[in-house]
C-alpha positions in Angstrom: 69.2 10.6 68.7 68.4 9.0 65.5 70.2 5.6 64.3 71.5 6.0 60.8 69.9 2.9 59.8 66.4 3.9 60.8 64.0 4.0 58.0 59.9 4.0 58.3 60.0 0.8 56.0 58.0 -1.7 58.1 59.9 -4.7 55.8 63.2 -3.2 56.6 62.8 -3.0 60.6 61.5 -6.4 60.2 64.0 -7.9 58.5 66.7 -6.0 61.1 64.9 -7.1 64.1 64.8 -10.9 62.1 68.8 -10.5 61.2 69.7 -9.6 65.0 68.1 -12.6 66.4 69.0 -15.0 64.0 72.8 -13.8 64.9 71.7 -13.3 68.5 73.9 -10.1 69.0 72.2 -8.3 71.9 73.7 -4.7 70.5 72.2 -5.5 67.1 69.0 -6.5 68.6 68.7 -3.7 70.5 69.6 -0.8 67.5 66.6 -2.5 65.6 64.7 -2.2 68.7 65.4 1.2 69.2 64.4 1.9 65.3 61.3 0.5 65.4 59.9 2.0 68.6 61.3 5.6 67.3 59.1 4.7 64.5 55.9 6.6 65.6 54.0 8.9 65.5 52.6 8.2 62.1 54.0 10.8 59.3 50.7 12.1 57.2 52.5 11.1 54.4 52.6 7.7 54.6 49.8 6.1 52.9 47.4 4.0 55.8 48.6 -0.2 54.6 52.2 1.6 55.7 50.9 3.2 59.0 49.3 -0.5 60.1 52.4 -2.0 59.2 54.6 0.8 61.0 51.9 0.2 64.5 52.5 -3.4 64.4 56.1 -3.2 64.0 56.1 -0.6 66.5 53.3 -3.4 68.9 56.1 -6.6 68.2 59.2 -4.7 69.2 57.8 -3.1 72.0 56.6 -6.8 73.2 60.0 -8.2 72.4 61.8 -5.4 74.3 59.7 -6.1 77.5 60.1 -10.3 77.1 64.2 -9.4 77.2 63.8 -6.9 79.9 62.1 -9.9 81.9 64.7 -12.4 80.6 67.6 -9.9 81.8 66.0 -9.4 85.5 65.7 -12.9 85.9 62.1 -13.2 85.9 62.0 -15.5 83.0 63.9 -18.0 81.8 62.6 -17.9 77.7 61.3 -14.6 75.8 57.6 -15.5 76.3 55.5 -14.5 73.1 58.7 -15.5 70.9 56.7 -18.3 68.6 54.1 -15.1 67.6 56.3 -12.5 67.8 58.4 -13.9 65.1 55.3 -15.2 63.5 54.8 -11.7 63.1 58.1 -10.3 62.2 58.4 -13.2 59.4 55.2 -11.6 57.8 56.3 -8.3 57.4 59.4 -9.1 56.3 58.3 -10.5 53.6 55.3 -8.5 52.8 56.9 -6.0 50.1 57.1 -2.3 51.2 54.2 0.4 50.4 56.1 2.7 48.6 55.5 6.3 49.5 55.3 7.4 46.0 52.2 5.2 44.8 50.3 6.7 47.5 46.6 7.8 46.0 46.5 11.5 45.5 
């Protein structure tokens, strides 16, 4: 089933995944989670700076899911990968959405 928030914006999941953390609620975190990875497949109406930006997105929460999974079974004390991960997240945040509309015809 499909979150209402959802949205192929690469900034937008981003920034969500960013907010959830920086509140640290676990639900939150998770919803953006869940966005992100339901992101893919690419639509063929995207233009291809979105697509990257939607794979990474797609690459960082599926890396940050995994480091909580760890965290929850007790196999790690700390959500290895965080420094890059947000590293990551903190770029496309603020790298301004591709809109769908300027997209070269």
């Amino acid at each position: 089933m499909a979150m209402p928030n959802c949205s192929r914006d690469p900034s937008l999941g981003a920034r969500t995944i960013l907010a959830a953390l920086n509140a640290a609620d676990l639900p939150a975190l998770e919803r953006a989670l869940d966005c992100s990875l339901g992101a893919l497949p690419p639509f063929p109406d995207l233009p291809a700076g979105q697509v990257e930006r939607l794979e990474l997105l797609w690459a960082v929460a599926s890396e940050l899911r995994r480091a909580l999974h760890r965290v929850q079974r007790g196999l790690s004390r700390h959500l290895e990968g965080a420094e890059t991960m947000l590293a990551l997240l903190r770029h496309l945040a603020r790298t301004p959405p591709i809109s769908v509309a300027s997209k070269a015809v």
